[in-house]
C-alpha positions in Angstrom: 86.2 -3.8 46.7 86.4 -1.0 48.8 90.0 -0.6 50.5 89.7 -0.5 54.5 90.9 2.3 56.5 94.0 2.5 58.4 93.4 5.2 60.8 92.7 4.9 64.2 89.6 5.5 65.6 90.1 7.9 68.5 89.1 7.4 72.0 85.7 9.7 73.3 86.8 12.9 74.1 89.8 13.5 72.2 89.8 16.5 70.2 90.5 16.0 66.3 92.8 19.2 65.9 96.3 19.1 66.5 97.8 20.5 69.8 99.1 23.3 68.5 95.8 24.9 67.3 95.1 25.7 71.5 98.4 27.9 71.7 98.0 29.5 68.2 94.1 30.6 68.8 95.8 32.1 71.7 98.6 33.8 70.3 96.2 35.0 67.8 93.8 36.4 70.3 96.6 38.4 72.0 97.6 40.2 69.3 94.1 40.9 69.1 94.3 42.4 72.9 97.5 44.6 71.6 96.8 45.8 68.5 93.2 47.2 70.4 95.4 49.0 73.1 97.6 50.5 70.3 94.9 51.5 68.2 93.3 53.1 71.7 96.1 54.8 72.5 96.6 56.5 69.2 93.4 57.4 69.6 93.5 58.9 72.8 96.5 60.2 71.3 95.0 61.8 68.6 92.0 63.2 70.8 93.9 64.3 73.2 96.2 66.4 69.6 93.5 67.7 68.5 92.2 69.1 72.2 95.7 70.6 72.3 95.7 72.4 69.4 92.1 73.6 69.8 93.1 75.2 73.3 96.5 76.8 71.4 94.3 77.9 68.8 92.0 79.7 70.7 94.7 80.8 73.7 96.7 82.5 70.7 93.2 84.3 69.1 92.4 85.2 72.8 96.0 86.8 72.8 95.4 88.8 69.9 92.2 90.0 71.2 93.3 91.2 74.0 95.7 93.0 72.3 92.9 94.7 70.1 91.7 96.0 73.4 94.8 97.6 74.2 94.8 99.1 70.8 90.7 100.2 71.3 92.4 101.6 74.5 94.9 103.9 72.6 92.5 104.7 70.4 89.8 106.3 73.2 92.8 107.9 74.8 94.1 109.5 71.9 90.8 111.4 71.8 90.4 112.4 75.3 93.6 114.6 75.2 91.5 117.1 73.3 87.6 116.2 74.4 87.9 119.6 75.8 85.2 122.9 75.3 87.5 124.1 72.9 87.2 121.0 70.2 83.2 120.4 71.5 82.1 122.6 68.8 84.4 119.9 66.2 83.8 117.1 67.8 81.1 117.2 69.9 78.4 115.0 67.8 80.5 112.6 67.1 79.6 108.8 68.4 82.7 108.6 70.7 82.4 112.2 72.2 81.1 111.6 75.5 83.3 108.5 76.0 86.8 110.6 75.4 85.0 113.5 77.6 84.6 111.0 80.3 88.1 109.9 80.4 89.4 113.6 79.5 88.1 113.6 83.3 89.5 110.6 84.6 86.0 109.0 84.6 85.9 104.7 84.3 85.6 103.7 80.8 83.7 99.9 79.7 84.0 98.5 76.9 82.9 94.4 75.8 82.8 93.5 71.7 82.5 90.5 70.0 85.0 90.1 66.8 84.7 86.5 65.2 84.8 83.9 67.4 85.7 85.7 70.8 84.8 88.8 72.6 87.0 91.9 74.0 86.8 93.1 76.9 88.3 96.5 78.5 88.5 98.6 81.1 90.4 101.9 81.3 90.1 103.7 85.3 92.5 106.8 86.0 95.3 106.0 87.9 94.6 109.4 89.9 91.8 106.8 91.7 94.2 105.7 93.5 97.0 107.4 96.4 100.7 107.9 95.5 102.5 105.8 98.2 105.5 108.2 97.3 103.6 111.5 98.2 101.0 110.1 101.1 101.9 112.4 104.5 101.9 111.2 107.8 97.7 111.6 108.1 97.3 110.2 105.2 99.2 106.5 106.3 97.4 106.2 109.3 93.8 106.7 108.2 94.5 104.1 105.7 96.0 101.8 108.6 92.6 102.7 111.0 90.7 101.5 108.0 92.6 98.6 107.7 92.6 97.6 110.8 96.2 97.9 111.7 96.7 98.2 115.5 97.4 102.5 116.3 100.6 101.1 118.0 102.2 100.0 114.9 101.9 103.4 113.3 104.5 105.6 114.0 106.9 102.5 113.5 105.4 101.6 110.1 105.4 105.1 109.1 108.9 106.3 110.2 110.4 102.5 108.2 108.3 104.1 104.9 110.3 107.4 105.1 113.5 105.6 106.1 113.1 103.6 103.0 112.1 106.3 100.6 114.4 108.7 101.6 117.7 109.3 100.0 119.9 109.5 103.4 121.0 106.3 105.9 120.1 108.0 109.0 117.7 105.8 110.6 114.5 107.3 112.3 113.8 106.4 116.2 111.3 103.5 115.3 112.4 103.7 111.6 115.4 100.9 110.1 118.0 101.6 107.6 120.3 98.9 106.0 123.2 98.6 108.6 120.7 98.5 111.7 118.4 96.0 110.6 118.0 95.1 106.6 121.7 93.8 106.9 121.0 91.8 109.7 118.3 89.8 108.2 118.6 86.5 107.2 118.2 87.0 103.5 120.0 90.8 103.8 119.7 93.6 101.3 120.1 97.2 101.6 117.4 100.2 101.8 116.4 101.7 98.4 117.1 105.2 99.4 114.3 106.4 96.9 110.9 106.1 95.7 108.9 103.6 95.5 109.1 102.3 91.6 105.6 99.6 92.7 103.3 99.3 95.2 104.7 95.7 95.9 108.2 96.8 96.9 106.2 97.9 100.4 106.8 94.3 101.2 110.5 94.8 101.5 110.0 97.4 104.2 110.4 96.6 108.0 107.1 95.3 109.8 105.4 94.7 106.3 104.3 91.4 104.8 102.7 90.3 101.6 99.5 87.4 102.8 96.8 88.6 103.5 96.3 86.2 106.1 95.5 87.5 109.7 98.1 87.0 112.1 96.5 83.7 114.1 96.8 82.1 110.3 100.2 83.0 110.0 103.1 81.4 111.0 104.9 82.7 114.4 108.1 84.0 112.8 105.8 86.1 110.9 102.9 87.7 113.4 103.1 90.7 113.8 103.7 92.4 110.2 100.9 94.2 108.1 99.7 92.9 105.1 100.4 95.0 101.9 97.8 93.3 100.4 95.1 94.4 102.7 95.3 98.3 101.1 97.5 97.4 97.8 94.0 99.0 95.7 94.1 102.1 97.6 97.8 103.0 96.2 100.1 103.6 93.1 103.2 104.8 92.2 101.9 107.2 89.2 100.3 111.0 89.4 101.2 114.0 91.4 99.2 113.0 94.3 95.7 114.5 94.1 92.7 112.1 94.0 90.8 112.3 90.7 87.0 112.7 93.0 85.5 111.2 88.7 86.9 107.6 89.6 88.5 107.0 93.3 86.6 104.3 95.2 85.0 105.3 98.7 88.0 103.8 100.6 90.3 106.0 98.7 88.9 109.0 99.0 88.3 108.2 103.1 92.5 108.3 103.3 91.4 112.2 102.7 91.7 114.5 105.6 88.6 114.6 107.1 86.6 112.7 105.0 83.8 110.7 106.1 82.4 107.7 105.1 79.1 109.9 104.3 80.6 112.2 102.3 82.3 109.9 100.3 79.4 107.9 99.7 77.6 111.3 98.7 80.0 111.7 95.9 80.3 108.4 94.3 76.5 108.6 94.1 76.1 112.0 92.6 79.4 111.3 90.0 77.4 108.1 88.9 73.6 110.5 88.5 72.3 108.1 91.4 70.3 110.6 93.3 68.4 111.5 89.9 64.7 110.5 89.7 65.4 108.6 86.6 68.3 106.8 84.5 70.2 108.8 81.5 72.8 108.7 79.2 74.3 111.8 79.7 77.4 112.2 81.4 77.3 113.0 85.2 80.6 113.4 86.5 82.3 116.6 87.8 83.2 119.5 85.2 85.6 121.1 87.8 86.4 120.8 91.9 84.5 124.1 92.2 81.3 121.9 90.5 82.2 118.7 93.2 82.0 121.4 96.0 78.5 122.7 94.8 77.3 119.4 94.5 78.2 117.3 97.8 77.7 119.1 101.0 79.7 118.8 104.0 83.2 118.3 101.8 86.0 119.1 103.9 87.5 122.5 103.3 90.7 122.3 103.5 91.3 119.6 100.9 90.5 121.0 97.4 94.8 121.1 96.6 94.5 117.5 97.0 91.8 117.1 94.7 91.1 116.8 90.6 89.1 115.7 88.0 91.9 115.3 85.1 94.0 112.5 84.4 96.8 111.7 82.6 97.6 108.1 83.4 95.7 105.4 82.8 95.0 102.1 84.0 94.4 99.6 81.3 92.8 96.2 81.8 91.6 94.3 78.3 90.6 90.6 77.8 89.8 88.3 75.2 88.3 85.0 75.4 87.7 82.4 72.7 85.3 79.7 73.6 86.1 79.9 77.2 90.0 80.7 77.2 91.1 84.1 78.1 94.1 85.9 77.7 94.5 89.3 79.8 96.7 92.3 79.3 97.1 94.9 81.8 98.7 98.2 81.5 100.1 101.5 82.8 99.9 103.8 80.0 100.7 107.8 79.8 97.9 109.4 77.5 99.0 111.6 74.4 97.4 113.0 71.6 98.9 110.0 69.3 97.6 107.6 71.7 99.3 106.4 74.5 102.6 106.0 76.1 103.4 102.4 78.1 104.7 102.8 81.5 104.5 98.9 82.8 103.3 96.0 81.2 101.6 92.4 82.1 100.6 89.6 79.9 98.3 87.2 82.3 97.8 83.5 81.7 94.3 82.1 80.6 92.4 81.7 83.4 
């Protein structure tokens, strides 16, 4: 005989599992939800690891190029301290000949190679191609301020606080300043240098000059009515004896020349660069001597061959290297010698 049940039948509706099986299913369900998030974020983590040690990677290979550039560099300007007529019949066939002859004459030197995963890049220009703000005369300040645009009534003021600045006395100028008379009485005060210019930059310290580049209606009141350095900051330097290497100096440099037109300068950056040839070649176009520039371009001013030359001694050096799209950039003043070069100033730039 079969033994009757006990339990009670439940009522419709009522679920057979205990109560507690609602709040375990969702205790259960947010650990679920957590352990996801964590296993997400290590893995962003872990993306985001291996993106930062790809870009360190390739910013420290980028580096390292850059710096075989700078070594390329020394190499080229070891050479051009004897690419002269006296080693040509030595060294003239060889493959970097006309390269170390270019620079020997303070022409631009290119360069771009790939080595392993990245590319060099370099660039080596005479530092001749620009003016010495040290050694510029009077003439020489205000065609680069008519050029600039700088009003003619600033000039003689601007011009007498470079020479109060430079010079090694504290006896100010009419429309000059020295340090008790007005860079004492500045809010932030310091005194005049009393001596050349050791970088272009420190023109910003000068009375009536500014570093933007803004025009004045962009600038704030308190500062209308200074120059901007960095308006004509590529026309200068604080290297070489003065003369303007005619192998390498931009059009607006070599307008700051007495009597130099826009024309004539024109003329010569064509005929340096074999542009008023019928047809393209390889061989080497720039100047041989001043007395060759003067046979060349008509209509040079006279009076403005001491000024002038085709040598250099000082370069400036400009190398990159990039790794899958990182760069890393090293630029350079360098004094050439025949066992390569000698650094004057040195910048390591961020990738960009």
């Amino acid at each position: 005989m079969l033994k009757q049940s006990t339990q009670r039948p439940l009522p419709p509706g009522e679920n057979p599992a205990s109560p507690n099986a609602g709040s375990a299913l969702i205790v259960v369900l947010w650990v679920i939800g957590l352990l996801s998030i964590l296993i997400s974020s290590f893995a962003f983590d872990m993306h985001v690891e291996a993106k930062l040690a790809s870009y360190q990677k390739k910013r420290t290979e980028a580096a390292y190029l850059a710096l075989a550039g700078i070594e390329r560099a020394q190499w080229f300007l070891s050479r051009s301290t004897f690419a002269t007529e006296a080693y040509e019949g030595e060294y003239g066939e060889e493959w970097w000949w006309g390269q170390a002859e270019r620079l020997s004459r303070g022409g631009a030197f290119q360069f771009e190679e790939s080595l392993g995963a990245g590319t060099v890049r370099l660039e080596i220009t005479a530092e001749p191609a620009r003016r010495n703000v040290n050694r510029l005369t009077d003439e020489e300040w205000e065609n680069i301020f008519e050029m600039v645009g700088v009003g003619e009534d600033l000039w003689s003021d601007l011009i007498a606080s470079i020479r109060d600045w430079i010079d090694a006395d504290e006896d100010t100028r009419p429309e000059g300043a020295e340090t008790d008379d007005y860079y004492k009485t500045l809010e932030n005060p310091y005194a005049a240098k009393n001596s050349p210019l050791d970088t272009v930059q420190e023109l910003n310290l000068v009375k009536g000059f500014h570093p933007r580049h803004e025009s004045d209606s962009d600038r704030p009141e308190e500062e209308q009515g200074y120059v901007s350095v960095g308006a004509f900051s590529d026309l200068l330097t604080v290297y070489g004896d003065g003369k303007v290497n005619v192998n390498s100096a931009s059009a607006r440099v070599l307008m700051t020349l007495p009597g130099m037109t826009e024309l004539t300068a024109s003329d010569i950056q064509l005929e340096r660069e074999g542009g008023y040839l019928d047809a393209p070649t390889e061989e080497d176009t720039s100047f041989e001597s001043i007395g060759d520039l003067y046979s060349r371009v008509p209509d040079m001013p006279a009076n403005i061959q001491d000024r002038l030359t085709i040598g250099a001694s000082v370069f400036r050096i400009h190398s990159v290297g990039e790794v899958g799209g990182v760069e890393r950039k090293i630029w350079c003043i360098a004094n050439a010698t025949p066992t390569g070069m000698r650094v004057l100033r040195w910048l390591e730039q961020e990738d960009i």
